[in-house]
C-alpha positions in Angstrom: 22.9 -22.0 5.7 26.0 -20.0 5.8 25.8 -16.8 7.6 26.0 -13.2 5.5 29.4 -11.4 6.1 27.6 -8.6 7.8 25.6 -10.7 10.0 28.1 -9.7 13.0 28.2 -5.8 11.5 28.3 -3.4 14.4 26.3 0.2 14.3 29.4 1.5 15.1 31.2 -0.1 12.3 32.1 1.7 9.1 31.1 -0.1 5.6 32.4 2.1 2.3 31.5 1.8 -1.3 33.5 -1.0 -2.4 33.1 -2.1 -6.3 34.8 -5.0 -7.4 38.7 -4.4 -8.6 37.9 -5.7 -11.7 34.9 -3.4 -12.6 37.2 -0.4 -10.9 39.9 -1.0 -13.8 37.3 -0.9 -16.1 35.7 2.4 -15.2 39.7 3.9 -15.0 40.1 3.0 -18.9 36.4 4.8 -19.3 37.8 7.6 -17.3 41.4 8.0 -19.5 38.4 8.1 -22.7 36.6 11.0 -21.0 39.8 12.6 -20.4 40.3 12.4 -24.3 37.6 14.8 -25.0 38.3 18.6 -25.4 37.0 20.3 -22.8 34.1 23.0 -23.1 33.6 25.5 -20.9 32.2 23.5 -18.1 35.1 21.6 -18.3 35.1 17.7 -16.7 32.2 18.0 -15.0 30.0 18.5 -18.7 30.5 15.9 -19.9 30.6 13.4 -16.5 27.6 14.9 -15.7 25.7 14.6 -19.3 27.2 10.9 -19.4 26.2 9.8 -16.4 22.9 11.7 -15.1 19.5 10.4 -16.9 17.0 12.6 -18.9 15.3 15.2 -16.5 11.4 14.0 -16.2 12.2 10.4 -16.8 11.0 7.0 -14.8 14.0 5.2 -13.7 13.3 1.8 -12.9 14.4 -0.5 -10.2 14.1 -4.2 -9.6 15.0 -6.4 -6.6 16.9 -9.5 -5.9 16.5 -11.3 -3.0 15.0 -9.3 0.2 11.4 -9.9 1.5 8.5 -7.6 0.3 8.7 -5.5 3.7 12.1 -4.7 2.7 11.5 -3.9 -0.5 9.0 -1.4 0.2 10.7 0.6 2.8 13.8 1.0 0.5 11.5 2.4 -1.8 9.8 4.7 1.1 12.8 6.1 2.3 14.0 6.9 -1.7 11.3 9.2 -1.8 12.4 12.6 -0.4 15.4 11.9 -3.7 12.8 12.2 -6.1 10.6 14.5 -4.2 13.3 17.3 -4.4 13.7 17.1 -8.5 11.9 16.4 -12.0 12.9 12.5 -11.7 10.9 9.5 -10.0 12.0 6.0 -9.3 9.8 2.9 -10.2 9.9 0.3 -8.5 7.0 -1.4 -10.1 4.4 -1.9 -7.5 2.2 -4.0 -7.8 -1.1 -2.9 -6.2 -3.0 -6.2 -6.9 0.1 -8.7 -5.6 1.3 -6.2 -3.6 4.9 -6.9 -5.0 7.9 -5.4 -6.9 9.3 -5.7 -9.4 12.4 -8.1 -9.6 15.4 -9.3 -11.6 17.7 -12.5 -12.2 21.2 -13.4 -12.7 19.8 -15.4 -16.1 18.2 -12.0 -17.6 19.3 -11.4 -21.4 17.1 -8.2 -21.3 17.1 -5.3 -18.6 14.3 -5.4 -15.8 15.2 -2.6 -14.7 17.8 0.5 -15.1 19.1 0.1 -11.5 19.2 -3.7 -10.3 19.1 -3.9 -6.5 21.4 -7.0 -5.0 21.7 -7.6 -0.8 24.1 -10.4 -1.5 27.6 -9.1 -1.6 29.9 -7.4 0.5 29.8 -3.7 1.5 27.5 -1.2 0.3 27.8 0.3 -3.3 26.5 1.4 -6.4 27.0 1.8 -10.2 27.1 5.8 -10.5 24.1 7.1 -12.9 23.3 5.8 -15.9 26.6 3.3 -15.9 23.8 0.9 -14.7 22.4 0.8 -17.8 26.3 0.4 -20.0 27.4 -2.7 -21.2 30.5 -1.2 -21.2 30.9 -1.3 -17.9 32.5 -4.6 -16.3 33.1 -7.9 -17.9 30.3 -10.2 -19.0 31.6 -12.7 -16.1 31.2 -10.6 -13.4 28.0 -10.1 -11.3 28.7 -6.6 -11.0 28.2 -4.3 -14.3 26.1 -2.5 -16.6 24.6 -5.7 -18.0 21.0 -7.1 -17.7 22.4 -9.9 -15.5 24.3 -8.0 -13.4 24.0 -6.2 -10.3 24.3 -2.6 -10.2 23.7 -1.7 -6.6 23.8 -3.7 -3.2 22.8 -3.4 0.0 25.0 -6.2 1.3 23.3 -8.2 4.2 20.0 -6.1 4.8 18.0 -8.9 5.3 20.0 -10.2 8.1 21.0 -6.2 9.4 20.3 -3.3 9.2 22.2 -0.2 10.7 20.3 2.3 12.7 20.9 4.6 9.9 19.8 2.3 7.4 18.0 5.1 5.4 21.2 7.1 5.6 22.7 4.2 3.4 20.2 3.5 1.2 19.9 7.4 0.1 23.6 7.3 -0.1 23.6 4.5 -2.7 20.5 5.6 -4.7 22.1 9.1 -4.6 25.3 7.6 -6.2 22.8 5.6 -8.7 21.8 9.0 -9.7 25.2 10.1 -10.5 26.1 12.2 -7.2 29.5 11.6 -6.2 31.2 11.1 -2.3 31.6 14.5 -0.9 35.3 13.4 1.0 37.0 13.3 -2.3 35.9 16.6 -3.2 38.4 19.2 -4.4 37.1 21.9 -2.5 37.1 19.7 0.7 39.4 19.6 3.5 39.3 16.1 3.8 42.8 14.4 2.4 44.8 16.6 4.9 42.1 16.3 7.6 42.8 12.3 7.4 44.9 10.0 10.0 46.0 8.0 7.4 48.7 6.2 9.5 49.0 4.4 12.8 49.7 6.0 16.3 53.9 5.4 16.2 54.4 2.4 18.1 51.2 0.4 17.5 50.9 -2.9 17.6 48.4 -4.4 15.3 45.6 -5.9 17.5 42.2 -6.9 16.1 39.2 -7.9 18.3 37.3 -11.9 17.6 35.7 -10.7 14.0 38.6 -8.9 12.6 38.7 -5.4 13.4 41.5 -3.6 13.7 41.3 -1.5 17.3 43.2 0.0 19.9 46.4 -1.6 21.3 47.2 -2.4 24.9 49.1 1.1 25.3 45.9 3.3 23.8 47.8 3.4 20.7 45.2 3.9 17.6 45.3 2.2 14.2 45.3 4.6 11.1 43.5 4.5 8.4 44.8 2.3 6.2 45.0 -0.3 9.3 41.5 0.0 10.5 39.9 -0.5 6.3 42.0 -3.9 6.5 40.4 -5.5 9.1 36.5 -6.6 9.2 34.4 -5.4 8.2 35.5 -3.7 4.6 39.3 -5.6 4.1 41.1 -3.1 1.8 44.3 -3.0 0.3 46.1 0.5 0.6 45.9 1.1 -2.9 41.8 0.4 -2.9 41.9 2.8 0.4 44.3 5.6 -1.8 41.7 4.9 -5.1 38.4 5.7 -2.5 39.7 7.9 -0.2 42.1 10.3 -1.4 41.6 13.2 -3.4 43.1 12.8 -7.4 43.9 16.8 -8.7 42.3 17.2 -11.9 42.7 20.6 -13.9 39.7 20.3 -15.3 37.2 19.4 -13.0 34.6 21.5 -11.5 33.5 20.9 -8.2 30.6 22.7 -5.9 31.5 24.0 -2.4 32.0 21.2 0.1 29.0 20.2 2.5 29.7 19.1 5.4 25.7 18.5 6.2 25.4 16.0 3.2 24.6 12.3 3.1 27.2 11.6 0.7 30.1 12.4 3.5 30.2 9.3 5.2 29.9 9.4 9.1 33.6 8.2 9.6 35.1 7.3 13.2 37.0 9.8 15.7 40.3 7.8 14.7 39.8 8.7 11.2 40.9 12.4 11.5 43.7 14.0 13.1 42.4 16.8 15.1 39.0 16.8 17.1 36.5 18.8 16.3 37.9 18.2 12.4 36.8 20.5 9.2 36.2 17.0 7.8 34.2 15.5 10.1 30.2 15.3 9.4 27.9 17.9 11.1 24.5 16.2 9.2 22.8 12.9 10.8 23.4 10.6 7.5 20.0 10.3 7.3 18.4 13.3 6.1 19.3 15.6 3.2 21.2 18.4 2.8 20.2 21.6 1.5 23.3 21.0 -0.6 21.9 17.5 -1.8 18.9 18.8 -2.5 20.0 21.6 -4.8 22.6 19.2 -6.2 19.5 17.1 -7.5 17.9 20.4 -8.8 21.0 21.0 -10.8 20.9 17.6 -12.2 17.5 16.7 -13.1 15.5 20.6 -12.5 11.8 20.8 -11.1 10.4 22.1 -14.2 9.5 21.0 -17.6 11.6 23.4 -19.4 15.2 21.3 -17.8 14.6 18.7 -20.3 15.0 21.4 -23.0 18.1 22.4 -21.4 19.6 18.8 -20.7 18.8 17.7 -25.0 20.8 20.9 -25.9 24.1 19.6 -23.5 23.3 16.2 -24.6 23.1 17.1 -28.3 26.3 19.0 -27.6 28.0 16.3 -25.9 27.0 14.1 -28.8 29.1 16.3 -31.0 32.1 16.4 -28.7 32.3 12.7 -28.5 32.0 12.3 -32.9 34.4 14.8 -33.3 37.1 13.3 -31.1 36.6 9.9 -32.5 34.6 10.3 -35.6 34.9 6.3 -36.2 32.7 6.0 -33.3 29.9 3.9 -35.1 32.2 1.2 -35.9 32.5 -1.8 -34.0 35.0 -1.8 -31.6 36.4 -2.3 -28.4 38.3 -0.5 -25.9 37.5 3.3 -24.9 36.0 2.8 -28.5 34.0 1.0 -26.7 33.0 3.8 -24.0 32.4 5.9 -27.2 29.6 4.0 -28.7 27.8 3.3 -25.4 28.0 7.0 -24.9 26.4 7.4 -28.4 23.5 5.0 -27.6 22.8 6.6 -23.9 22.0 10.2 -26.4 20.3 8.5 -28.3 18.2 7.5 -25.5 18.0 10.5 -23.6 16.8 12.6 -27.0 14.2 9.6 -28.3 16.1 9.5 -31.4 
């Protein structure tokens, strides 16, 4: 039996989101639709948030593939403090009786769950929010996407591995499954000019026996981009530029960077260019931020009266998207497409 990718991962090692490129293109046509919409006063982040966040108070399910039952349940343990801090739980159907979960194939023509849980692929990632649940989102051949059949977030090689901040990664990627975004691209942050991107001038690639990219035999440091192409994440510059950097947008409201959140990943010393740096972590990776925790307050609430709140924006929403493209019921394709699964998800949210 062939040995997972991340069977030789180090604790020291840093593994990013990585989606496939295939699904990436397809959320950047779903982004250039978004960016069709007028704006309201809340500007990019109404309707990102409204489109990708699920209904205050609901029961978001989750299913497994692969993974052992011990496994299984302390993933679901260490979600808990998410849904502890807002009016939103995560099912994992438990049963009691078998003691088991609840579970998912590659041959499902109907969803198991809204966020399907894969440890077979490389990296670490997640669908964000309720893209889990689009069928808009990646092509039918892929084993990545918004279909029933198709993986939405993975945990690549925790059967084999785990990192010592294992919890860390899994509230990272049920945080993104719950539409939070990564805190380095933030507008607000200092990150993009705190970055090393480049190598030390005068470095000679050099890579250790799996493929990392380290240190040459004059102390000379790889740079970003170097570093992301070795083992264990192998990125191409522009996937580094599409993850890393920060893209300006007019219209997009961002809160106040936080440097204490699990969303900022806990990046090596060679990453920045100054030490201490105003990008660099000052959380564990493990434990929530105050900031996360209020971030998941604006999102779903902690009271009953939210879900008033959230039909209203979603009924608004609604209205934004049939006015922009009122031939949105038709069939279509395309960021037509986008539209009509955007129709169906407030639908959902409202019961209707």
């Amino acid at each position: 039996m062939a040995k997972h990718l991340f069977s030789r991962l180090r604790d020291d090692d840093v593994v990013l989101d990585a989606l496939p490129d295939s699904l990436q293109a397809n959320l950047e046509v779903r982004k250039r639709f978004l960016d069709s919409l007028p704006p309201d006063s809340g500007g990019l982040e109404f309707v990102v948030a409204d489109l990708q966040r699920w209904r205050p108070g609901e029961a978001v399910t989750v299913a497994f593939l692969g993974g052992g039952t011990k496994l299984r349940a302390e993933i679901a343990e260490a979600t808990k403090v998410l849904t502890d801090a807002c009016h939103l739980s995560l099912d994992f159907g438990f049963n009691q009786a078998s003691g088991s979960y609840r579970t998912w194939t590659e041959e499902d023509t109907e969803y198991r769950a809204d966020i399907r849980v894969s440890f077979d692929k490389g990296g670490y990632f997640s669908l964000v929010g309720t893209d889990s649940v689009n069928a808009t989102i990646g092509s039918p051949a892929d084993d990545v996407g918004g279909r029933p059949h198709q993986r939405s977030l993975n945990l690549g090689g925790f059967p084999v591995f785990r990192p010592s901040n294992w919890k860390g990664v899994v509230r990272h990627e049920f945080l993104n499954a719950l539409a939070f975004h990564h805190e380095h691209q933030n507008l607000r942050g200092p990150c993009s000019e705190a970055f090393r991107w480049e190598d030390d001038l005068g470095y000679q690639p050099t890579t250790d026996v799996d493929g990392r990219f380290i240190v040459d035999a004059q102390g000379r440091r790889p740079g970003i981009y170097a570093y992301l192409a070795g083992y264990p994440n192998r990125w191409s510059k522009a996937k580094v530029d599409h993850n890393l950097r920060t893209q300006e947008d007019p219209r997009l409201v961002a809160g106040p960077f936080d440097a204490k959140s699990v969303m900022l990943y806990q990046f090596p010393a060679l990453f920045y260019k100054t030490t201490p740096s105003p990008c660099a972590p000052t959380g564990d990776g493990i434990e929530l931020s105050e900031g996360d925790i209020r971030g998941l307050k604006l999102l779903y609430g902690d009271r009953p009266e939210d879900i008033e709140a959230f039909e209203a924006r979603t009924r608004d929403l609604a209205r934004a998207i049939e006015t922009a493209y009122p031939e949105v019921r038709l069939e279509a394709v395309g960021p037509m497409g986008f539209a009509q699964a955007a129709i169906r998800r407030v639908e959902r949210a409202l019961g209707e």
